[in-house]
C-alpha positions in Angstrom: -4.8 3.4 -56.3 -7.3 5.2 -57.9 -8.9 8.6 -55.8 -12.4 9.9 -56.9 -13.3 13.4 -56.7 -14.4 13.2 -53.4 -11.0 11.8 -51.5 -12.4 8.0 -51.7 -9.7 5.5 -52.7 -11.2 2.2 -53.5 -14.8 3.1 -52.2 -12.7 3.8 -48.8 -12.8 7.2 -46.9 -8.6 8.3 -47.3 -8.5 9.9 -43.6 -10.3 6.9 -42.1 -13.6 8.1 -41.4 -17.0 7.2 -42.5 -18.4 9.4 -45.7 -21.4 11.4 -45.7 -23.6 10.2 -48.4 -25.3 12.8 -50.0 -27.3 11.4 -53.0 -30.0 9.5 -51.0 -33.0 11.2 -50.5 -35.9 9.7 -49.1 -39.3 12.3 -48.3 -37.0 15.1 -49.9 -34.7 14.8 -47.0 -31.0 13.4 -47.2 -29.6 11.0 -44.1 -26.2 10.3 -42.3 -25.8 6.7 -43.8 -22.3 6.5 -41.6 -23.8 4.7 -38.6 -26.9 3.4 -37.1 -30.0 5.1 -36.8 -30.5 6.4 -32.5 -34.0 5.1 -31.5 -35.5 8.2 -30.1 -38.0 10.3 -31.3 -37.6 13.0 -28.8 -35.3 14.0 -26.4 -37.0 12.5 -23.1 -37.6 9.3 -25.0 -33.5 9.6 -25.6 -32.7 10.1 -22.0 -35.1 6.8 -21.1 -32.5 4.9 -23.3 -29.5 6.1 -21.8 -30.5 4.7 -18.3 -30.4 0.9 -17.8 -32.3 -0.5 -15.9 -31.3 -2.0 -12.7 -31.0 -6.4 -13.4 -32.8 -8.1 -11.0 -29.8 -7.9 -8.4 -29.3 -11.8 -8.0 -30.6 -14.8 -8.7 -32.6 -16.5 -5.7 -31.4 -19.7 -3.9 -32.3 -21.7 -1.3 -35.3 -21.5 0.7 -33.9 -19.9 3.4 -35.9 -17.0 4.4 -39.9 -16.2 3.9 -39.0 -14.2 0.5 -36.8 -16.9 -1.5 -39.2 -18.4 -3.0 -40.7 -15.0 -4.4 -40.9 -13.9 -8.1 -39.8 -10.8 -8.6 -43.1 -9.3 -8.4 -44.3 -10.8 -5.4 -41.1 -10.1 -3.7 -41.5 -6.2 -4.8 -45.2 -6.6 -3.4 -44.3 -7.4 -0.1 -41.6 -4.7 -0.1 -44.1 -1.9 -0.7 -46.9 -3.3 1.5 -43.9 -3.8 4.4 -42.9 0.1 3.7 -47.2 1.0 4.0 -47.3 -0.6 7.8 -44.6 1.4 8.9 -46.2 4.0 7.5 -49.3 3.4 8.8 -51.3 5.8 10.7 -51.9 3.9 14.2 -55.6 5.4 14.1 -56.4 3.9 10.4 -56.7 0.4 9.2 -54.8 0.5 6.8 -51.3 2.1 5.8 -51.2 4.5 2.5 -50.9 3.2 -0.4 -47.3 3.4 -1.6 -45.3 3.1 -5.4 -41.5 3.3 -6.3 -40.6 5.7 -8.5 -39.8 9.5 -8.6 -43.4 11.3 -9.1 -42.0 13.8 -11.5 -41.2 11.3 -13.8 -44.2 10.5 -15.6 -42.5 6.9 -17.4 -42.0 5.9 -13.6 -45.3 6.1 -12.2 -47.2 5.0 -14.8 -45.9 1.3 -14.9 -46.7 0.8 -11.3 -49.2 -1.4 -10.4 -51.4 -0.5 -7.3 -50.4 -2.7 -4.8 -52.9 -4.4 -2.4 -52.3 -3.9 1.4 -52.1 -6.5 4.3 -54.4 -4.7 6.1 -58.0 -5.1 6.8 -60.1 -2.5 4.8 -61.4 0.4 6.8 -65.0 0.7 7.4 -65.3 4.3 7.3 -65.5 6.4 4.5 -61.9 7.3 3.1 -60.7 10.4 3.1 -59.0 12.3 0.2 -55.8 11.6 1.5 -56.8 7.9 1.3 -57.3 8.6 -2.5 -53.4 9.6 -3.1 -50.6 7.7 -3.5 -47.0 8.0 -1.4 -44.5 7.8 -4.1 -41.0 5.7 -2.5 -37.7 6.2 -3.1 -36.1 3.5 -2.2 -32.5 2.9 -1.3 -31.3 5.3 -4.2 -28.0 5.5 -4.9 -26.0 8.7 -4.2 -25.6 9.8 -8.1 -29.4 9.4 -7.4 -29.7 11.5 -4.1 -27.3 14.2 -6.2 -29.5 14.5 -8.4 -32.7 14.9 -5.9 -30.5 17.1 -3.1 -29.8 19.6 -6.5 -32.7 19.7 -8.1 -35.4 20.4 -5.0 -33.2 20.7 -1.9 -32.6 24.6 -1.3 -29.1 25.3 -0.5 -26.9 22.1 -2.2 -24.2 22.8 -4.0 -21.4 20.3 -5.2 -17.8 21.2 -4.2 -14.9 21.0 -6.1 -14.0 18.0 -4.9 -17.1 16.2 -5.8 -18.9 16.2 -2.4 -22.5 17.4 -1.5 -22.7 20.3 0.8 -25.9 21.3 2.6 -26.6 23.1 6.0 -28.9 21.9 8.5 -30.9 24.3 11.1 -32.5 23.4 14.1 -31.6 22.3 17.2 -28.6 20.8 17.6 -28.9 17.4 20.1 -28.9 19.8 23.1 -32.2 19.1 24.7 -32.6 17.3 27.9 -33.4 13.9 28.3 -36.5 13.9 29.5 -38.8 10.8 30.0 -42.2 10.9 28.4 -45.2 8.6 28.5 -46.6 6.4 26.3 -49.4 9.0 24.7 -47.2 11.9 23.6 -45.0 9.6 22.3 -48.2 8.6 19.5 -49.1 11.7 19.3 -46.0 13.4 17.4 -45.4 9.6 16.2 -48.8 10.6 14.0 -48.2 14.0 13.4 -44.3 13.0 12.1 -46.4 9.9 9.6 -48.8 12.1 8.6 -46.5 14.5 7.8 -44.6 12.6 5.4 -47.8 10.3 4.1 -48.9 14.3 3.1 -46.0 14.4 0.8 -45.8 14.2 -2.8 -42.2 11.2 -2.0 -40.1 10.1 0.8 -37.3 8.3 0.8 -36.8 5.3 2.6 -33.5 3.9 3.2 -33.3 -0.5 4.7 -30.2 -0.8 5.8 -27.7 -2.4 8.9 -26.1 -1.7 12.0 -23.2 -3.9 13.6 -20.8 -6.1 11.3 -21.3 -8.9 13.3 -23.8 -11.1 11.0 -24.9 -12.4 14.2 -26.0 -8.8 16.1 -26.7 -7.2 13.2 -29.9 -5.2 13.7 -32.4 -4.2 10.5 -33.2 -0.4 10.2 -35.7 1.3 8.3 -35.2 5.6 7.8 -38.2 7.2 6.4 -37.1 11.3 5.5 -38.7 13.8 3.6 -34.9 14.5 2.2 -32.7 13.5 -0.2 -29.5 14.9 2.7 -30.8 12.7 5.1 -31.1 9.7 3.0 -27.4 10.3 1.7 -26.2 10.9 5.2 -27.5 7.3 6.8 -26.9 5.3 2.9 -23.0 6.7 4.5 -23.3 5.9 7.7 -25.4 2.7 8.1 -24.2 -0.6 6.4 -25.0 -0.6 3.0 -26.5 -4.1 2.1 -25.6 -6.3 -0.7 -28.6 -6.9 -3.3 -29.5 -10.2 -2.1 -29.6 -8.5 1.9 -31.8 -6.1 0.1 -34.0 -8.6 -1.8 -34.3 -10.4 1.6 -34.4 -7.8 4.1 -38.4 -8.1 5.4 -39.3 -6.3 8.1 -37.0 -3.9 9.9 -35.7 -4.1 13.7 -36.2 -0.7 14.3 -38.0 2.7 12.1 -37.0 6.2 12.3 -39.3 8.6 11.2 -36.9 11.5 10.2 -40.2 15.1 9.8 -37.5 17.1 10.6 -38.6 19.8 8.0 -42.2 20.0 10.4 -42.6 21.3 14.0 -43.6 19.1 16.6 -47.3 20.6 18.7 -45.8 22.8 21.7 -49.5 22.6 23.7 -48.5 18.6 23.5 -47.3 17.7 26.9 -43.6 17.6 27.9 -43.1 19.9 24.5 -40.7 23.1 25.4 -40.4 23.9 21.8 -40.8 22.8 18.3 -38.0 20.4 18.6 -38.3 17.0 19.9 -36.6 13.5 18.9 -38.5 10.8 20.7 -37.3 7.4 21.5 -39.4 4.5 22.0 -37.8 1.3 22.8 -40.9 -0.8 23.5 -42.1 0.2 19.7 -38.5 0.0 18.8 -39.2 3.6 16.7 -38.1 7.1 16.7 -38.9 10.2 15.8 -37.9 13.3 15.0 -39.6 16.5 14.8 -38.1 20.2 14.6 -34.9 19.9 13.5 -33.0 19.4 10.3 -29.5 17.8 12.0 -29.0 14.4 10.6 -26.5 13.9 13.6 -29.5 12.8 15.5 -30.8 9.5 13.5 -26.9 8.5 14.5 -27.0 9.3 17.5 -30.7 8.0 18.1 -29.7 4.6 16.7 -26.3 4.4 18.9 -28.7 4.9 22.0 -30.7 2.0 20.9 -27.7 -0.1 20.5 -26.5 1.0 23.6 -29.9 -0.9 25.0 -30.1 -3.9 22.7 -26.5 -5.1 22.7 -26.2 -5.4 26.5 -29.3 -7.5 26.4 -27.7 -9.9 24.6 -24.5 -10.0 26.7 -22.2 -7.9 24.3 -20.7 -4.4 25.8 -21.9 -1.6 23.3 -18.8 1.6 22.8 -17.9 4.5 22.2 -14.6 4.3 21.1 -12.5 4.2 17.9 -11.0 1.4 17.2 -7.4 -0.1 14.9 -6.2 -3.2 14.4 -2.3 -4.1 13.9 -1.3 -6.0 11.3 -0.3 -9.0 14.2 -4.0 -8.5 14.9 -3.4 -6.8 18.2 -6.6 -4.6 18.9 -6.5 -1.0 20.5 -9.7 0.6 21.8 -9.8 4.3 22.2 -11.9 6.4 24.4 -12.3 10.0 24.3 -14.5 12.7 24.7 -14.3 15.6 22.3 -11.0 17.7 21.4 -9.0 14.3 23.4 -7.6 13.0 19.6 -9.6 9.6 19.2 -10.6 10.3 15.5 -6.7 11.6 14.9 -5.0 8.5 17.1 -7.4 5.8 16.3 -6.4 6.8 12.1 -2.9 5.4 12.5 -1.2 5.0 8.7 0.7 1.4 9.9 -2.5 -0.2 11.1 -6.3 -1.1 10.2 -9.3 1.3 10.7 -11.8 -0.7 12.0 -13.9 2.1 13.1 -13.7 5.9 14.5 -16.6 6.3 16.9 -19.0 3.2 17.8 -18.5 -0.3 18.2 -19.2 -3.5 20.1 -17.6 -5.7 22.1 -18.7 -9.8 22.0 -17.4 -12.9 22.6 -16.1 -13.6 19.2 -13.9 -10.2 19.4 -15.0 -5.8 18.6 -17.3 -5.2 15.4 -18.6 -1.6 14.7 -21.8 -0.5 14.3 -21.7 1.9 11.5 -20.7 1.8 8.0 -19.4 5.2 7.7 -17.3 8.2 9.3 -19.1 11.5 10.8 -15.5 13.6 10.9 -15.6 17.1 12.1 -14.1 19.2 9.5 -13.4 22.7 11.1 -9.8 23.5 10.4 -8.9 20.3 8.6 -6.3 20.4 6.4 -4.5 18.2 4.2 -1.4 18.0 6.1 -2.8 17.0 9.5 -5.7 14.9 8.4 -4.5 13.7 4.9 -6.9 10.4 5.0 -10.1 12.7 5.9 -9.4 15.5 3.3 -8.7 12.6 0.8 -12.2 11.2 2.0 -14.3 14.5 0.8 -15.2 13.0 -2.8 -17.9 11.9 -4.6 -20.8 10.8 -2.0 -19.5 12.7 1.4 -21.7 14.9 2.8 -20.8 18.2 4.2 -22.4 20.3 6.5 -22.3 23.9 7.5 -18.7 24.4 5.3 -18.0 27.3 3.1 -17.3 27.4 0.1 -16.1 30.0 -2.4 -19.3 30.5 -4.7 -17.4 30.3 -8.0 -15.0 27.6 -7.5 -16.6 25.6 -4.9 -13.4 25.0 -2.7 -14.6 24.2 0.8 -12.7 27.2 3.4 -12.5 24.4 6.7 -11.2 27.6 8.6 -14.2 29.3 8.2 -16.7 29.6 11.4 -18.7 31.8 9.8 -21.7 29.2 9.9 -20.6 27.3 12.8 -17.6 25.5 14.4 -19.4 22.3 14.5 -19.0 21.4 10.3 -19.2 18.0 9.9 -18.3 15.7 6.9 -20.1 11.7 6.4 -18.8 9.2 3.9 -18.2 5.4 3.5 -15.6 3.9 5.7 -14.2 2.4 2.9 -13.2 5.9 1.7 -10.5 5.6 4.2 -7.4 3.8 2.5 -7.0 1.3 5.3 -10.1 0.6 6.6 -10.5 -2.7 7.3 -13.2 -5.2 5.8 -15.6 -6.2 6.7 -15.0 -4.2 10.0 -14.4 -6.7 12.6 -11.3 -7.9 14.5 -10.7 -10.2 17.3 -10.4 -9.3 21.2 -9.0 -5.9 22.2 -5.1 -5.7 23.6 -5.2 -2.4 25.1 -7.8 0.2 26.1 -6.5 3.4 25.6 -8.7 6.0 27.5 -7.8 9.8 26.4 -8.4 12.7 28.0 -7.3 16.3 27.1 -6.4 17.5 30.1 -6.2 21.5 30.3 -5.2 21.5 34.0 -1.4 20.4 33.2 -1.6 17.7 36.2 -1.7 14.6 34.4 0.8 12.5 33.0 1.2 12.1 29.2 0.7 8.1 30.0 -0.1 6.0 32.7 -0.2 2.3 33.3 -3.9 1.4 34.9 -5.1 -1.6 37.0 -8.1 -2.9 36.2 -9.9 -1.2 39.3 -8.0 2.2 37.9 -9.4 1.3 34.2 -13.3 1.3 35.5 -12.6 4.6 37.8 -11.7 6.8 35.0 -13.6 4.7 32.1 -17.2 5.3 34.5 -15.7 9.2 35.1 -15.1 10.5 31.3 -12.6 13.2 31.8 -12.0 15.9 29.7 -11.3 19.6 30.2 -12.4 22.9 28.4 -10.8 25.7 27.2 -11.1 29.6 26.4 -12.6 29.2 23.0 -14.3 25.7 23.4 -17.6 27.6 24.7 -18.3 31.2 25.4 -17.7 32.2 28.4 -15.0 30.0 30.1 -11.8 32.0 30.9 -10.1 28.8 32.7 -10.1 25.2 32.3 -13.3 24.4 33.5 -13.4 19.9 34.1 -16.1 18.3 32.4 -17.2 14.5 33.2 -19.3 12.0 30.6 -19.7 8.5 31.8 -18.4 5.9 29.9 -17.0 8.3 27.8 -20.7 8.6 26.1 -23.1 9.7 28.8 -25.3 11.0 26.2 -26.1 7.8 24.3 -26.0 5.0 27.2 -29.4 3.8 28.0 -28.6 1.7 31.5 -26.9 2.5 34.5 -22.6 3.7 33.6 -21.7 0.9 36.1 -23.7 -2.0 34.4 -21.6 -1.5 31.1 -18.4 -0.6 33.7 -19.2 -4.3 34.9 -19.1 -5.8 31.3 -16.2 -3.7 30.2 -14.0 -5.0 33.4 -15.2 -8.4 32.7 -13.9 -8.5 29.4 -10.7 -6.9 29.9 -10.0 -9.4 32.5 -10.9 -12.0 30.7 -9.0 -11.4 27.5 -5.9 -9.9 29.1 -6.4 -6.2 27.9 -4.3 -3.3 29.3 -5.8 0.1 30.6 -4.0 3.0 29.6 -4.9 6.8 30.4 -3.1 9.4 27.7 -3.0 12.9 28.3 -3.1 15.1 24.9 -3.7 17.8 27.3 -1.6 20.8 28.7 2.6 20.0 30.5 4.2 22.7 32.2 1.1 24.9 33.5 -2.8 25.1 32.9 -4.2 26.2 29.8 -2.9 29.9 29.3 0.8 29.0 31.0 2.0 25.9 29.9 1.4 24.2 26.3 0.0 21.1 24.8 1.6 18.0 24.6 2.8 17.9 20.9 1.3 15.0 19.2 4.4 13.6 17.4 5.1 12.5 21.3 1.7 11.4 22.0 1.8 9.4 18.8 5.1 7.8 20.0 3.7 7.0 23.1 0.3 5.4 21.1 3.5 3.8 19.4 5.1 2.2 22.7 1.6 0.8 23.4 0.6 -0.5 20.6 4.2 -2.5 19.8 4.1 -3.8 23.5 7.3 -2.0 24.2 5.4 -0.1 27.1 4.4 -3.1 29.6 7.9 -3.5 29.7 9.2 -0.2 31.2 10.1 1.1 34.4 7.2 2.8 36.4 6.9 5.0 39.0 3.8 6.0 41.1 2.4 9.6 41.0 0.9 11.0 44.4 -2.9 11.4 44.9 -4.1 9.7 41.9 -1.5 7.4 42.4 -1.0 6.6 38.8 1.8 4.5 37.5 4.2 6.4 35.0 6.9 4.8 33.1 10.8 6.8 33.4 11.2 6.8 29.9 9.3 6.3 26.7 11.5 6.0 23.3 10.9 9.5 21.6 9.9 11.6 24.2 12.0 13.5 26.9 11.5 11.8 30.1 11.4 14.7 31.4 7.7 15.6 30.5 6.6 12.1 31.8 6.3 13.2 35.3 4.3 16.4 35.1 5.8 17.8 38.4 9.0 18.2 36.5 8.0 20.5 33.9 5.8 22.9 36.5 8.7 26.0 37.5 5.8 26.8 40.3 5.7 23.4 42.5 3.2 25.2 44.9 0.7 25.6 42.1 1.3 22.4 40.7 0.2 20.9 44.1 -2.6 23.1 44.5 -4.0 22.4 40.8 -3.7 18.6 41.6 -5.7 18.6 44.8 -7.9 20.8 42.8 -8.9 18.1 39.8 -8.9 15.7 42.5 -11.6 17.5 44.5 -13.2 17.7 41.2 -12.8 14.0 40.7 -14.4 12.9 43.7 -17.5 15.5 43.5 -18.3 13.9 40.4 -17.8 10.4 41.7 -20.3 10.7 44.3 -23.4 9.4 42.3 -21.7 6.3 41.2 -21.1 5.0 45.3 -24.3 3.5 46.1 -24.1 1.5 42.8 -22.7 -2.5 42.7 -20.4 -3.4 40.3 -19.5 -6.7 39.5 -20.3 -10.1 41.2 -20.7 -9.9 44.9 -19.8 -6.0 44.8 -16.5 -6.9 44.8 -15.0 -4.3 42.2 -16.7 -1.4 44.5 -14.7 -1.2 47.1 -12.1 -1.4 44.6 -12.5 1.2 42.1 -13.2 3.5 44.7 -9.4 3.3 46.2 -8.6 3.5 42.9 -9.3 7.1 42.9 -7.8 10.6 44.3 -6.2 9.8 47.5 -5.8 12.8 49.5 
């Protein structure tokens, strides 16, 4: 074949690649003939045409809800002008006038129409805030709330594993409960709106709680930043695009100012934190405080409200399912192990902290995973280390400034580091996360006085005693301060987020059990041998054989024996664990002391019990005489 001088054989490039052609000249200048010309002029105008466009999600079918029916521009109308009423100043006519887009980017902004409201047009004369616009970003995605955390979010950085760290300051969900009236509640409600109707965007998530189609309830978070936005896309229920397209007005609204101060000379203010909770308005709002823990925890509360209304028993429990579909519910308060038992390799995750409880089966309420993350390693907690990727938030770690690795030992910030992400970052989680009617409810408590049994069989009447008391015990090192175990009670395992009286959901809890057949277990992941400081913890190889026993159905079988003054039944032996440890007596050298620390928890026990005797539980009051026996006898 012949070669020309410049390595072409037949008119062909002999190494395969495309020539430069040199002789063309057009203007004086000579072009890359090889391949086709990029459209760009500039750089920016080259950037526009690397990012697609979003298609218009799905095509729309049926007539079944108010926006089917829609074009695409009058569903995106009704959108915007549903996102201006909630964030409508309750003293103006009108809400602000509100556009998608990222008000940086010029290209955005300018092909927005202004969109007309729903609202009557004020007769006053408009102010200049009237005059600006509130830019929206609307359910971004996290490469988009990287890119907004990173850019103008002081203090994000991206770990080596991909996640997005921030810190948050600011109280941390330790104020009282206290009940307001109806007035302050407006007032930092408008202070909180015009705080973020001042800004220049907000981001405004629509998404789901409960993954039961039939409870699911519509929320709406407004935030000033791109963490929070992230931190509720991972912890809500992400909807579909046609959920989205069809989503309309929300159930509930969260106003998350958290960057702003709330007025102290406002009444029932005792600092610049407050997160208010009005059910009648079904909103909230937060004020003071940059911890994202509390739009969770704010929304639990309100499911902890709405679900009993409608007959189903609200949770807060993990959850697994077997893969015979035997379901295990598991109560615990912190430092008991739910998060670490409820992850179980040879069965389903259907959820690690909240969940309900209806009469088609359990269903949790969140979409996502709030793990703590101080001291985590990969050995212990291979499924959450494995979880820290791409879209997980982390809060309050540190990290080595050059290489980003996250330090999980490190307190330096705080011991309560925290990390979000998608339950479907745990390998197997099960979905959608539903499951039919709990087998056994497994109630843990860590038990640092050394007098309980690492399992006992409960009655039903047993079951409601210690589900309605919420045992656990600190240690040295938990708080500052405590030198001994020191007992610590939280009813129904959640006293914190339940909105109605610990024996109304007691009531529904016994009710259902009953009614389905479920088992009541109490675990001890506590202390054998002594109290904290003598004996030692139950290693968790045994607890996880006795989770084991449980869940296989080995357990109901077993041999029991009953325990003095709690009068709990204990089985004789347990495959995998020395029967030995089974009755705590046995492993106590001092059998004076053990006695005296058991009448002590009981006395404990009992003090705590004393507000829950007045209360009725169950048809008739019969289950009150009943669950009281079922506690200390001495």
């Amino acid at each position: 074949m012949a070669e020309n001088g410049n390595g072409i054989v037949n008119g062909s490039p002999r190494n395969g690649l495309a020539s430069i052609q040199t002789h063309k000249k057009h203007n004086g200048i000579c072009h890359d003939d090889s391949g086709p010309t990029v459209k760009a002029q500039t750089i920016d105008e080259l950037h526009s045409l690397q990012k697609k466009k979003s298609a218009p999600t799905t095509p729309v079918t049926g007539t079944q809800t108010p926006f089917a029916t829609l074009s695409e521009q009058e569903r995106q109308k009704q959108q915007l002008e549903s996102i201006s009423a909630s964030l409508a100043s309750l003293t103006r006519e009108s809400g602000p006038k509100v556009v998608k887009g990222d008000p940086a980017k010029k290209s955005d902004t300018q092909k927005v129409a202004h969109v007309p409201h729903h609202h009557v047009a004020p007769t006053f004369a408009a102010s200049d805030s009237a005059l600006k616009f509130t830019h929206v970003l609307y359910n971004l995605s996290p490469a988009e709330l990287y890119e907004q955390a990173i850019k103008y979010e002081k203090g994000s950085f991206i770990t080596s594993t991909g996640g997005i760290g921030n810190a948050f300051w600011g109280q941390d969900g330790g104020s009282p409960n206290i009940e307001m009236d109806e007035q302050t509640f407006l007032v930092n409600r408008e202070r909180a709106v015009d705080y973020l109707n001042s800004l220049d965007k907000v981001f405004v998530n629509d998404q789901f709680l409960n993954w039961d189609p039939e409870n699911r309830i519509k929320v709406r978070i407004v935030s000033a930043r791109a963490y929070h936005s992230l931190f509720m896309h991972n912890m809500c229920i992400r909807p579909t695009p046609e959920e989205l397209e069809n989503f309309g007005t929300p159930d509930f609204t969260i106003y998350n100012a958290g960057q702003f101060p709330c007025n102290r000379y406002t009444h029932y203010m005792t600092s610049s934190t407050s997160i208010d909770l009005n059910l009648a308005r079904r909103e909230m709002v937060i004020l003071g405080t940059q911890y994202a823990g509390e739009m969770k925890k704010g929304l639990f509360s309100v499911m902890h409200y709405l679900m009993p209304m409608r007959h189903i028993l609200s949770l807060h429990s993990g959850c697994n399912v077997g893969k015979d579909g035997d379901v295990a519910l598991f109560f615990g308060l912190s430092g008991t192990g739910k998060t670490t038992l409820s992850t179980d390799h040879n069965r389903y995750l259907i959820g690690d902290d909240e969940h309900c409880w209806s009469e088609t089966g359990v269903s949790n309420i969140e979409g996502g995973c709030y793990a703590k993350c101080i001291d985590l390693s990969q050995e212990k907690e291979p499924d959450i280390w494995n979880a820290i990727r791409f879209g997980t938030v982390l809060e309050n770690v540190v990290f080595d400034e050059h290489t980003r690795e996250v330090e999980f030992s490190d307190k330096s910030v705080t011991e309560n580091t925290r990390a979000a992400y998608p339950i479907e970052y745990i390998p197997n989680a099960k979905l959608p996360c539903v499951g039919p009617h709990p087998k056994n409810v497994i109630l843990l408590a860590c038990d640092a006085f050394g007098v309980l049994p690492p399992v006992s069989k409960l009655n039903l009447a047993q079951t409601m005693y210690h589900f309605i008391s919420g045992y656990t015990a600190l240690v040295a090192g938990t708080e500052d301060g405590i030198k001994e175990p020191q007992a610590t009670f939280s009813a129904c395992f959640g006293a914190a987020f339940i909105m109605l009286h610990p024996t109304k959901y007691a009531a529904m809890l016994a009710e259902k059990m009953e009614k389905h057949g479920a088992t009541g277990w109490l675990v001890n992941t506590g202390w054998s041998g002594g109290s904290y400081g003598q004996g030692s913890r139950i290693k968790l190889q045994y607890t996880r054989k006795i989770i084991d026993a449980i869940h296989s159905g080995s357990l109901l079988g077993a041999e029991y024996k009953k325990t003095e003054i709690f009068g709990l039944e204990i089985p004789t032996e347990v495959e995998g664990v020395p029967s030995e440890i089974l009755d705590p007596v046995n492993t106590w050298s001092d059998k004076n002391a053990y006695n005296d620390t058991l009448l002590k928890l009981a006395r404990l026990f009992r003090k705590n019990f004393e507000t829950f005797t007045n209360y009725k539980i169950g048809k008739d009051d019969n289950l009150t005489e009943e669950i009281l026996a079922a506690g200390p006898n001495f």
